[in-house]
Phi, psi and omega in degrees: 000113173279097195292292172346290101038261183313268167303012161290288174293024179238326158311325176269338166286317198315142183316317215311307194302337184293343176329287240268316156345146172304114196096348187265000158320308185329286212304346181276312184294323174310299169322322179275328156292350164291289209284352180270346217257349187276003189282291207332295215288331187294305210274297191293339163082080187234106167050071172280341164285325176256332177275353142316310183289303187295292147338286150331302192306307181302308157344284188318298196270013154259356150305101181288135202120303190309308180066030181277304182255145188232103149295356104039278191307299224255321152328284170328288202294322161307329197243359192069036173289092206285000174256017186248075163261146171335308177316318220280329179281293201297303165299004165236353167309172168241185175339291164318304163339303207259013175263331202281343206284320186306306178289320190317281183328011187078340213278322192269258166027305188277335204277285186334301176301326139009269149308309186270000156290323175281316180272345195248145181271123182255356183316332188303313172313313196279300152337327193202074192283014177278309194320337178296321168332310209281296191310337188278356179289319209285349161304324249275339174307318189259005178274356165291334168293296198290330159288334170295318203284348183279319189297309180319313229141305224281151173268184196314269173331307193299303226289340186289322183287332174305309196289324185320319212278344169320342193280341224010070177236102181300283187328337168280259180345303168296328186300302197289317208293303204311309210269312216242356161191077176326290177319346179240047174272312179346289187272001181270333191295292161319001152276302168328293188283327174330282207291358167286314238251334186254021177319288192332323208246354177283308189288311184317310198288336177286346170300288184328252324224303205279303177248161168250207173268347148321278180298347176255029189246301206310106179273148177259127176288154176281123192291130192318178180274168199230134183255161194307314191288323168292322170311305151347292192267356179288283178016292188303303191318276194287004183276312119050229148322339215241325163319298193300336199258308171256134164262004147348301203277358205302337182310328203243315134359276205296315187260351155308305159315274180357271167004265199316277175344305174283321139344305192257358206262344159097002190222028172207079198236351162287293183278351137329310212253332186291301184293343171285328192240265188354273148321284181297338141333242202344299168304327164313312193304300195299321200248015140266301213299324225252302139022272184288123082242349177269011172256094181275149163327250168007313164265344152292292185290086177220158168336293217307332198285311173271028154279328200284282165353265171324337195258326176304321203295310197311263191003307175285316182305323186279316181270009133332292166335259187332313156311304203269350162249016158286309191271352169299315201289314164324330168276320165304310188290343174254031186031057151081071129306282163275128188317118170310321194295323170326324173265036164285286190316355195294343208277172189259047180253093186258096039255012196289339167304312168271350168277347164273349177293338184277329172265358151306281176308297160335320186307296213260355177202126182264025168226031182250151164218096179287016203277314173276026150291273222292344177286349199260244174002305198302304186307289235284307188310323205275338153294331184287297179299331159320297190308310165306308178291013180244315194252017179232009155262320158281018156253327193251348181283000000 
């Protein structure tokens, strides 16, 4: 037996070897971008349930050899290639491959609103329905992104998934990236959650800048009580309207309503308690890992992603704007009734958009508590970004 021989050729197949290969710089640089995005969510705690999760993924499918994701696969099937169907992956794919079928299909996204329909209380929304202004302002980011992003280059769809990230809803952002421009989920997803995830240090100096100390002083009277029946019927209502008006938005509408509806109806507090822990675990698991696996070497290290970066950040950064200069005019108009910093919270980085309008106000009047002011924009917002995501699908889907 030529045992030499033998460990030669186990050497020459082995990933080690592919470093050395033409091109195989990539795959160590993908690798190293893994391990940064895994300092962040471990060390730095930046979205720690999805960048972790996202990351691993990105590991797995830049070890050459692994054959956990076949871009390929997913080209073929994206171009319409009548023999590449959901079976033809799952029997010639790998893991990722076949965790990845959830997201390509809507499925994890629709699940993931689900869960945040079931965990969030709309009473403050309901209690103060000027508050949907803010949130509806608070869009204004991502259709400024998406015409910045037509001027770059990017065509309709892409420059419509760019925008998206301004709503700051990853699961909106994955959901819109999936259907109208797959190749750029890698880096839109990792935009997404980054700028969810860095709000505390995005927002505050544009609140100051926006507002003055007069207006970040202003305590808000307590908002009236919300009755069991109105909780009950917001659910029914906007899943409702807001279908009949885009029926676009219905994947992420419908189970975001669903959620709540089991939350609030007082006779599914099993499935409530399910969608919310259980579930939403699980589902987190399949679509970050399935996620970090579109970030191939060939589509990540390119111009676009850093453009791609840049263009989230203004998106967020604008639509701050826009919550906040809704509640400045608002302050005005109600002769200083309302805190301006509350349309900070517009954006649906729920609930962290509103503790910071809360540690912001807290700054300049250490007896103000805005937090559930600020909750009302926050909710109005994760409706708003569906929405905005309905209506840039029906026009590019």
């Amino acid at each position: 037996m030529d045992i030499l021989g033998t460990l030669g050729k186990l050497a020459l197949e082995s990933g080690f070897a592919q470093f050395f290969e033409p091109g195989g710089w990539k795959y160590f640089v993908m690798i190293l971008i893994a391990c940064v995005l895994l300092y962040l969510g471990i060390v730095k705690k930046f979205e720690p349930l999805l960048m972790v999760g996202i990351a691993f993924g990105c590991l797995l499918a830049n070890l050459p050899g692994s054959e956990m994701f076949h871009q390929e696969l997913w080209d073929a099937y994206i171009a319409g290639d009548a023999g590449m169907t959901f079976t033809t992956i799952i029997h010639e794919g790998g893991l990722l491959d076949i965790f990845y079928i959830g997201v390509k299909a809507g499925i994890y996204p629709s699940l993931i609103f689900m869960g945040v329909g079931a965990m969030t209380d709309f009473g403050p929304m309901i209690a103060n329905p000027k508050s949907m202004l803010m949130g509806a302002a608070a869009q204004l980011g991502v259709f400024v992104a998406f015409f910045g992003a037509v001027i770059l280059g990017f065509t309709g769809p892409q420059a419509a998934s760019i925008g998206i990230i301004g709503g700051a809803d990853g699961p909106t952002a994955i959901f819109l990236t999936t259907m109208l421009a797959p190749e750029l989920l890698g880096p839109i997803a990792i935009a997404a959650y980054s700028y969810m995830a860095l709000i505390p240090l995005i927002q505050p100096p544009i609140m100051k800048a926006l507002t003055t100390e007069k207006m970040r002083q202003v305590k808000m009277e307590q908002s009236r009580p919300v009755s069991k029946t109105e909780k009950i019927l917001f659910p029914i209502i906007v899943a409702g309207v807001v279908i009949l008006l885009l029926p676009s938005t219905a994947p992420l509408i419908g189970c975001l309503m669903f959620g709540n509806l089991l939350r609030e109806c007082g006779v599914t507090d099993r499935l409530s308690d399910t969608v919310q822990n259980a579930m939403m675990n699980i589902v987190t698991i399949f679509l970050a890992t399935s996620v970090g696996a579109t970030m191939g070497a060939e589509r990540f290290l390119t111009l676009q992603t850093i453009k791609i970066i840049i263009l989230g950040l203004i998106a967020f950064a604008i639509s701050t704007v826009g919550g906040l200069l809704m509640g400045d005019l608002m302050y005005f108009l109600t002769k200083g009734k309302i805190n301006p910093l509350i349309g900070s919270a517009g954006v649906s980085a729920v609930p962290m958009a509103a503790r910071v309008s809360q540690d912001v106000g807290r700054k300049s009047n250490s007896n103000n508590y805005l937090l559930m002011h600020a909750m009302g924009p926050n909710v109005a917002g994760v409706i708003g970004s569906a929405i905005a995501a309905g209506f840039l699908l029906s026009i590019f889907g």
